[in-house]
C-alpha positions in Angstrom: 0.0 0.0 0.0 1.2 3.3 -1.0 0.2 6.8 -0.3 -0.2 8.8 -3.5 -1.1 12.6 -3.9 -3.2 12.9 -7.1 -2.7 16.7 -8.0 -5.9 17.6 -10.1 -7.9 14.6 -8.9 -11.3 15.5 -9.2 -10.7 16.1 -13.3 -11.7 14.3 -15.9 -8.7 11.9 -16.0 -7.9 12.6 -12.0 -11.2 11.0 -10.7 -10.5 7.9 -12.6 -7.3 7.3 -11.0 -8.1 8.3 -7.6 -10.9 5.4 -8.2 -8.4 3.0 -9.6 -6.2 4.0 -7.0 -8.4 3.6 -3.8 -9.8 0.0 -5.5 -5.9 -1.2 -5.7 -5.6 -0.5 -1.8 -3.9 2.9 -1.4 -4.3 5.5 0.2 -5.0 8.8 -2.0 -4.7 12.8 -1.1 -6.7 14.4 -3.5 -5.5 17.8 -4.2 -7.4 20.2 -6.5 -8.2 23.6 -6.6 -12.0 22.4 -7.0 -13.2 24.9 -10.0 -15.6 21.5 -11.0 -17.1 21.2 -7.2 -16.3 18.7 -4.8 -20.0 17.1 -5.8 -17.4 15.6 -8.4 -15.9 13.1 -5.7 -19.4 12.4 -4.0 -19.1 8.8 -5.2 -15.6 8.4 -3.7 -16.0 10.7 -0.6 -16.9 8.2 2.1 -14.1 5.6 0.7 -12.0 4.3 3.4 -8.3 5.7 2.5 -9.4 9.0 0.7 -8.3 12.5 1.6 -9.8 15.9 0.0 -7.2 18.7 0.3 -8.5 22.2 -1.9 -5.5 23.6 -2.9 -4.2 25.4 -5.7 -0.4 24.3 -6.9 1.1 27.7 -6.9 0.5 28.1 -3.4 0.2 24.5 -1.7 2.3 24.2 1.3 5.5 21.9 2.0 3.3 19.6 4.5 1.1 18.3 1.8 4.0 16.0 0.6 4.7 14.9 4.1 4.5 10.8 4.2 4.2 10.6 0.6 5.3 7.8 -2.0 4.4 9.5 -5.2 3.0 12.1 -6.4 1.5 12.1 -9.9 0.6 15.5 -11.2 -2.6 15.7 -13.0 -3.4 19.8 -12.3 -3.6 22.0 -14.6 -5.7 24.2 -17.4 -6.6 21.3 -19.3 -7.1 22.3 -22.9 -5.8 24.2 -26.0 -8.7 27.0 -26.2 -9.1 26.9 -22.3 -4.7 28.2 -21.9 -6.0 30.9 -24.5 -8.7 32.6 -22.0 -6.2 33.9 -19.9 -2.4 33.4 -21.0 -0.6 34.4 -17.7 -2.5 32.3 -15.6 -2.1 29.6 -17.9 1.7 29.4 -17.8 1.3 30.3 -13.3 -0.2 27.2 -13.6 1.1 25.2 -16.0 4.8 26.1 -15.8 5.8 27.5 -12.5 3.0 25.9 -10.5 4.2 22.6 -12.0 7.5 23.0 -11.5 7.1 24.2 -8.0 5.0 21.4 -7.0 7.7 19.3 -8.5 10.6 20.8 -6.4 8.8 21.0 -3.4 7.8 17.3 -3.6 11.7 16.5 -4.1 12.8 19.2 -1.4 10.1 16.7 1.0 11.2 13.3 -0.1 9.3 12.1 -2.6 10.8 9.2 -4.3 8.0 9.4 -7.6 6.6 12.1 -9.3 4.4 11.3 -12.5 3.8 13.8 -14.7 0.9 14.3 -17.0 1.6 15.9 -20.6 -0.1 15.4 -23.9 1.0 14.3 -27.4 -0.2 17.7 -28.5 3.2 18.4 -27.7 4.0 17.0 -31.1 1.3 19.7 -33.0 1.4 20.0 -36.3 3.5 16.9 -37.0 2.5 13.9 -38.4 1.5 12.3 -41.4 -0.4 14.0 -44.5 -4.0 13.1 -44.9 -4.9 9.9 -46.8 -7.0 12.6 -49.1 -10.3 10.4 -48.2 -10.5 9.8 -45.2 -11.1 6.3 -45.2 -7.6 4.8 -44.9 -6.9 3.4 -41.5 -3.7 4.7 -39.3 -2.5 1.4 -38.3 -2.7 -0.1 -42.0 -0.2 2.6 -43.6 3.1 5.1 -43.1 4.1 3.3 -39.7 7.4 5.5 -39.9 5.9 8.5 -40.0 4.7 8.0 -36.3 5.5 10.1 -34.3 7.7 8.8 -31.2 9.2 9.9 -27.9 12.5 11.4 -29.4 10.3 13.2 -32.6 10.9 17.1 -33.2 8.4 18.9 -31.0 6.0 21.6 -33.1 3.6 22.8 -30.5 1.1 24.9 -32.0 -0.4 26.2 -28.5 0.1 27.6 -25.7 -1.4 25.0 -23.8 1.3 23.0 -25.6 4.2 24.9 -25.1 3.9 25.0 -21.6 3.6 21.0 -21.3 6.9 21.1 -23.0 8.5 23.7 -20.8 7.3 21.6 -17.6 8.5 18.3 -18.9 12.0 20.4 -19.3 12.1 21.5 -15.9 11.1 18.3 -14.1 13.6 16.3 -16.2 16.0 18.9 -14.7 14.9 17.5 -11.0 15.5 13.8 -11.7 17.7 12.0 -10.0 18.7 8.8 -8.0 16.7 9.4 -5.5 13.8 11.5 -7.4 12.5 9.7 -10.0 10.3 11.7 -12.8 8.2 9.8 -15.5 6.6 11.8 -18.1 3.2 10.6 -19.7 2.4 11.9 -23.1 -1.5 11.2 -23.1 -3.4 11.1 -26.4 -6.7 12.5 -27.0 -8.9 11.1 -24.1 -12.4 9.8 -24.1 -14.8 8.1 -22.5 -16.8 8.3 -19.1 -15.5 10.2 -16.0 -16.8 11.1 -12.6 -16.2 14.9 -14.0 -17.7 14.6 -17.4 -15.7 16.6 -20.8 -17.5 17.3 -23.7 -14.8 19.0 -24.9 -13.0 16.1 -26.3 -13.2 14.7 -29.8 -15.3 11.7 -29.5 -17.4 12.9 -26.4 -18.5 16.0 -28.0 -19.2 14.5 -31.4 -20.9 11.5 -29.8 -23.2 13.9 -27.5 -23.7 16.3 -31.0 -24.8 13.9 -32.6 -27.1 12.2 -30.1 -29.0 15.3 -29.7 -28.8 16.6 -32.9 -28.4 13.8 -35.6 -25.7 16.4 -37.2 -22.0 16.5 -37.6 -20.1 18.6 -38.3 -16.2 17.7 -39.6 -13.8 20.4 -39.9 -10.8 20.8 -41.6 -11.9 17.9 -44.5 -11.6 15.4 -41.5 -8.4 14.4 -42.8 -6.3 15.6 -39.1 -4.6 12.5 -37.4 -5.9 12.3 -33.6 -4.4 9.3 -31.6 -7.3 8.0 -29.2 -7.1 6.6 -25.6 -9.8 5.8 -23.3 -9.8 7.5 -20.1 -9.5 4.6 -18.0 -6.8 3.4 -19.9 -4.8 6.4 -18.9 -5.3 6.2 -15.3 -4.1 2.3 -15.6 -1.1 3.6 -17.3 -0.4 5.8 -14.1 -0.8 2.8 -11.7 1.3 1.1 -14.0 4.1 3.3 -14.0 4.0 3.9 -10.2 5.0 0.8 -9.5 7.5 0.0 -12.3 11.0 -0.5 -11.8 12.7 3.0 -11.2 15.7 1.6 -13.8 13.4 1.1 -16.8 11.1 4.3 -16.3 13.5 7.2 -15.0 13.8 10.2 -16.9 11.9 8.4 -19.8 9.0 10.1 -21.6 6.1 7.7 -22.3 3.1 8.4 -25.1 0.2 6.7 -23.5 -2.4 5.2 -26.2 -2.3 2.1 -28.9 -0.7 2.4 -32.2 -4.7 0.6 -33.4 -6.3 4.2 -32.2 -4.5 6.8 -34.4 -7.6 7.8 -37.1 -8.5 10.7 -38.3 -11.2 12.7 -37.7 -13.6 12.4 -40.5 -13.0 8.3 -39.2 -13.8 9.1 -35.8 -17.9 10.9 -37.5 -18.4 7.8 -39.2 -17.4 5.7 -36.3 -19.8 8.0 -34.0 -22.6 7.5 -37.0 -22.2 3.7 -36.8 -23.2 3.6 -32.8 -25.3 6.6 -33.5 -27.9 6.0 -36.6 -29.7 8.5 -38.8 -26.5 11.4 -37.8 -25.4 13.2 -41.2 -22.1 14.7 -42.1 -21.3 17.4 -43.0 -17.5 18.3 -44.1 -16.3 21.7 -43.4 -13.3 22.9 -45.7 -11.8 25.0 -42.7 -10.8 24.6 -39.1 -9.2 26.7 -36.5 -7.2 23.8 -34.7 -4.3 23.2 -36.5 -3.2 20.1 -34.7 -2.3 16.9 -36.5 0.1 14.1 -35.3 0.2 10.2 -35.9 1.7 8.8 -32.5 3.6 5.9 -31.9 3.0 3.7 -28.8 5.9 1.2 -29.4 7.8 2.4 -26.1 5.6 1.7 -23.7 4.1 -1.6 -24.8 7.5 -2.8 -25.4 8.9 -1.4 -22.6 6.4 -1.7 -19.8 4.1 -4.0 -22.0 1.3 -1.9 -21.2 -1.6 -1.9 -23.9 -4.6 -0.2 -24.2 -7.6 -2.3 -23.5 -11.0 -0.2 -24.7 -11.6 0.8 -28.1 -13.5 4.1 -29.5 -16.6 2.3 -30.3 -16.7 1.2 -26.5 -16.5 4.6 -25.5 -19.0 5.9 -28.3 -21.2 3.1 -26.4 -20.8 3.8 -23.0 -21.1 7.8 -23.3 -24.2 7.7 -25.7 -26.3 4.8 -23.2 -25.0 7.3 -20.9 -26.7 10.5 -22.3 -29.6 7.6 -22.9 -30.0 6.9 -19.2 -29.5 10.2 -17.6 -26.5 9.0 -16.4 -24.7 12.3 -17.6 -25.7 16.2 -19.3 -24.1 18.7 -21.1 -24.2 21.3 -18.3 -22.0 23.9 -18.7 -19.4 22.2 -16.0 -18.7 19.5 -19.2 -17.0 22.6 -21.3 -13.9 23.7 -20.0 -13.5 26.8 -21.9 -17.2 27.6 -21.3 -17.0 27.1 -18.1 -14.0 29.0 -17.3 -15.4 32.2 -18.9 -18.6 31.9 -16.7 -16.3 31.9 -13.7 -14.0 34.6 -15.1 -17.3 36.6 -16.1 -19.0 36.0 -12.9 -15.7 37.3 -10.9 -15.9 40.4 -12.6 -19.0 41.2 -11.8 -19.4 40.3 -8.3 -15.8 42.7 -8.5 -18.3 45.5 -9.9 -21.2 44.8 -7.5 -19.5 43.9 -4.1 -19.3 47.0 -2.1 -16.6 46.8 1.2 -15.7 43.1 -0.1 -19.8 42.3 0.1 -22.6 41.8 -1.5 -25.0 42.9 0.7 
């Protein structure tokens, strides 16, 4: 049994692994600034081994660390338009809060610390489009993946500061502070805090409710896919793998089977979801488009992905089905974050001697 501080584990990916984490037997210290509600971890709350601590990164204190065995570090703004809102806070947050939490959990003893990055690290940088959309990742252009080592061509700020933290922790590593750096793909599936933000959640709930899609950018972007419980395993996983074989290593976390592109992932989506039409849209904003390898850590670590996108098309439409899940305005980040940035400066405008009334 270990004790693990999950930093931004009541988000979408956090929750899961506090979940996985508490089912395994450990003990888990939540720490999140709690932007989503702590109605998030209801389900968890009364588990036996669970601690709550609101906190944000940039200003948590020493003690937190205090008995820890790893930390794995999950906080964060969490998406490419969501970094844009408000650029300063983005890189507080994402850089220096990061690397702060990072030294602070080395200054206290910490003998793990698992970072959580993204392969949108790699941007704009992986193979052309098919011109049809109907040729499958796996089946052509291996080399072209993308891998660990690949030139980096963020196109984001969200991006960019992933990078810059994965710089600085590597910096930290040592015998006795070991740093692993997770490169997730795009994420989907269900969560205790629901996104539909992400590729095949928001087109699976567009096109439940509105038998439409819409595919930008001629569908023909590469997106490599990974269910959301597959990431949290691949945290587990890494906590407890041998310190030789993990150390200072970067690992993209998905399956080599799930790199498609997008107009694949609508007609996947229109398979589980009859009678949804597509529509191709010549332009899009997000100029993001990488084909990922996941050689390293199946071959190192033998870890493989075990759910597919139609089993999270599945699970998130019989969701919607059942009431299981909505679409409030707490499942778009971005959204979401302007509501709270509006609704700060107007209670700034209306509060009168730091009061309302």
């Amino acid at each position: 049994m270990k004790t693990v501080l999950v930093a931004g584990g009541a988000g979408y990916i956090g929750s899961v692994v506090t979940e996985m984490l508490l089912d395994a037997g450990h003990k888990v210290r939540v720490l999140d600034r709690l932007f989503f509600g702590r109605d998030v971890l209801a389900p968890l709350e009364k588990r036996d081994g669970l601690t709550i601590i609101k906190e944000d990164i940039r200003y948590l204190k020493p003690d937190v660390f205090d008995g820890v065995d790893a930390v794995m570090d999950l906080a964060g703004i969490s998406n490419d338009p969501a970094a844009d809102l408000t650029p300063t806070i983005t890189e507080e947050i994402n850089f220096t809060g990061a690397a702060r939490m990072a030294r602070l959990a080395k200054e206290a003893g910490v003998p793990r610390y698992i970072y959580s990055s993204s392969c949108s690290v790699y941007g704009h940088n992986g193979m052309p489009g098919s011109g049809n959309g109907s040729g499958q990742a796996h089946a052509n252009g291996h080399d072209h993946r993308l891998c660990e080592e690949s030139p980096k061509s963020p196109v984001s700020l969200y991006a960019k500061t992933k990078i810059a933290a994965e710089a600085e922790l590597l910096r930290l590593h040592d015998e006795a502070f070991t740093v692993v750096l997770l490169r997730n793909a795009t994420v989907y599936g269900l969560s205790y805090r629901m996104r539909f933000d992400l590729v095949i959640n928001l087109m699976t709930l567009y096109a439940y409710k509105n038998r439409k899609l819409y595919v930008m950018g001629g569908g023909q972007q590469w997106r490599p896919l990974v269910h959301v419980r597959d990431v949290a395993r691949a945290f587990l996983h890494v906590m407890d793998a041998p310190r030789e074989i993990v150390g200072g290593q970067a690992f993209n976390v998905g399956s080599n089977e799930q790199n498609y592109q997008v107009y694949q992932i609508a007609q996947m989506i229109r398979d589980v979801v009859p009678h949804t039409d597509l529509e191709v849209v010549p332009d899009d904003p997000d100029k993001r488009s990488y084909n990922v390898s996941f050689d390293r850590i199946e071959k190192t670590l033998g870890f493989r992905a075990e759910k597919s996108p139609y089993e999270g098309i599945v699970e998130v439409k019989q969701a919607l089905e059942r009431g299981r899940v909505d679409d409030s305005i707490r499942t778009k980040t971005v959204n979401y974050y302007k509501y709270l940035l509006d609704a700060e400066r107007l209670l700034q405008e209306v509060s009168y001697n730091g009061r309302i009334f």
